[in-house]
C-alpha positions as semicolon CSV with decimal commas, in nm:
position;residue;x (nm);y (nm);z (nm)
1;X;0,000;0,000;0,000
2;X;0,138;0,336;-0,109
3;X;0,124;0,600;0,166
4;X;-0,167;0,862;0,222
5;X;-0,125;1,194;0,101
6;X;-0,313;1,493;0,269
7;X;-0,294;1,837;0,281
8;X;-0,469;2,058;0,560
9;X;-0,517;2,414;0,551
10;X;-0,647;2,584;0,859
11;X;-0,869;2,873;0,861
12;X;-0,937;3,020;1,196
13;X;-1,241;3,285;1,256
14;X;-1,091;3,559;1,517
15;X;-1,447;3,719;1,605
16;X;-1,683;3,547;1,310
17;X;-1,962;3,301;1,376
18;X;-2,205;3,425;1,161
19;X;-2,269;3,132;0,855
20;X;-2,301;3,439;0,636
21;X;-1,893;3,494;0,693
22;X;-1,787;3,152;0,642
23;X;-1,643;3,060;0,292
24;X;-1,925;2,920;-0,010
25;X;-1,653;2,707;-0,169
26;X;-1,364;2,487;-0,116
27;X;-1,175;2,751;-0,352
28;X;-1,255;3,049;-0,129
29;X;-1,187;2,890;0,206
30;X;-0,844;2,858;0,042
31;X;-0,816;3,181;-0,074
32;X;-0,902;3,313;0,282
33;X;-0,665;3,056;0,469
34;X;-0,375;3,171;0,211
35;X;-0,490;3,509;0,267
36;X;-0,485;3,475;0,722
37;X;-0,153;3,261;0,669
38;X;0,013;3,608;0,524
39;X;-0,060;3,744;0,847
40;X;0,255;3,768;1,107
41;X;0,027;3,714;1,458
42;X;-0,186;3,413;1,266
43;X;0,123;3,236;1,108
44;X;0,287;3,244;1,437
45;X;-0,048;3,092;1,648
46;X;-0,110;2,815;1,350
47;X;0,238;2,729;1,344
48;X;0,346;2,719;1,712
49;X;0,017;2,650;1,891
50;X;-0,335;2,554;1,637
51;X;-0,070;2,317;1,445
52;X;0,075;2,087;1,699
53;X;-0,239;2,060;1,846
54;X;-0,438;1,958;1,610
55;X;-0,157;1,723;1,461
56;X;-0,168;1,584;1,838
57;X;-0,556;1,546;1,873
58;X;-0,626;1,456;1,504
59;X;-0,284;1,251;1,418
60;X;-0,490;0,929;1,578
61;X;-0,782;0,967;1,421
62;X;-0,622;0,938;1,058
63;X;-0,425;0,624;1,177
64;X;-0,733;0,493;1,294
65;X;-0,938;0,543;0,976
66;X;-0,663;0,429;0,719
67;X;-0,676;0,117;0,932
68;X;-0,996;0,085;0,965
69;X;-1,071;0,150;0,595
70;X;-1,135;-0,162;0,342
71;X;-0,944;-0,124;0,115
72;X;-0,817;0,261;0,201
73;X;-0,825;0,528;-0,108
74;X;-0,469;0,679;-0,031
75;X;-0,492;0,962;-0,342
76;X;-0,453;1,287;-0,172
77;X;-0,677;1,501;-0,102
78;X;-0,728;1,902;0,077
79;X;-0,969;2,022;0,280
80;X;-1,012;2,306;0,522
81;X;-1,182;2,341;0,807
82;X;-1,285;2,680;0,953
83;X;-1,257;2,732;1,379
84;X;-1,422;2,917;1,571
85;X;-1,221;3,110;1,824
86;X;-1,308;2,870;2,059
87;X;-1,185;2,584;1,908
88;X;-1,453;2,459;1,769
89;X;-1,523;2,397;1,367
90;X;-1,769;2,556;1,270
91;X;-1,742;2,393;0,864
92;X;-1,542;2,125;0,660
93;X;-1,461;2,215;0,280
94;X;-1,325;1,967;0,094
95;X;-1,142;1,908;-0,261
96;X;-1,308;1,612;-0,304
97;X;-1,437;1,310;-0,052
98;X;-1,234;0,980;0,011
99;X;-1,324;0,717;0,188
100;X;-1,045;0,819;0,497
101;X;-1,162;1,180;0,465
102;X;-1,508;1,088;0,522
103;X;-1,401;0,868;0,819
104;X;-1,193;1,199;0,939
105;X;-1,481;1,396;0,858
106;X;-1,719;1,268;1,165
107;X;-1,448;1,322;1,379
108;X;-1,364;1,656;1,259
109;X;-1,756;1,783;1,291
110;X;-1,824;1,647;1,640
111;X;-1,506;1,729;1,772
């Protein structure tokens, strides 16, 4: 089995909750996490403190579902997943759904 390929971007809402703010499309929720990343104070928070933890919390839940898979689709695949300054996401947009992605996915949303 080849290895999984996966690419996260991380959007995180400073003062939004509103589902009017949030990002329509996959594309756009892009665009704004390329857009936040640009930003000195959010660069340094998603690389020093949102990253680890989530790599930490999440890490698991990937091993789990690629394991727990029949027979695992390993193509990469993006998504993004908007926070709310609590921690808590608030949407999921995706390139396109795998079968690991969707097993991520309930985690993601509940968690």
């Amino acid at each position: 089995m080849r290895g999984i390929s996966i690419i996260v971007c991380v959007f995180v809402f400073t003062g939004f909750g509103k589902a009017a703010e949030l990002a329509s499309s996959f594309r756009q929720a892009v665009a704004f996490a390329e857009a936040q990343d640009k930003e000195r104070p959010a660069r340094a928070y998603g690389l020093l403190d949102l990253k680890p933890y989530y790599e930490q919390k999440y890490g698991p839940v990937f091993q789990s579902c690629l394991k727990s898979t029949d027979r695992a689709d390993t193509s990469a695949f993006s998504f993004v997943v908007a926070i709310r300054k609590d921690g808590r996401v608030l949407r999921l947009y995706a390139d396109h759904e795998t079968n690991i992605y969707g097993c991520v996915r309930k985690t993601l949303q509940s968690g």
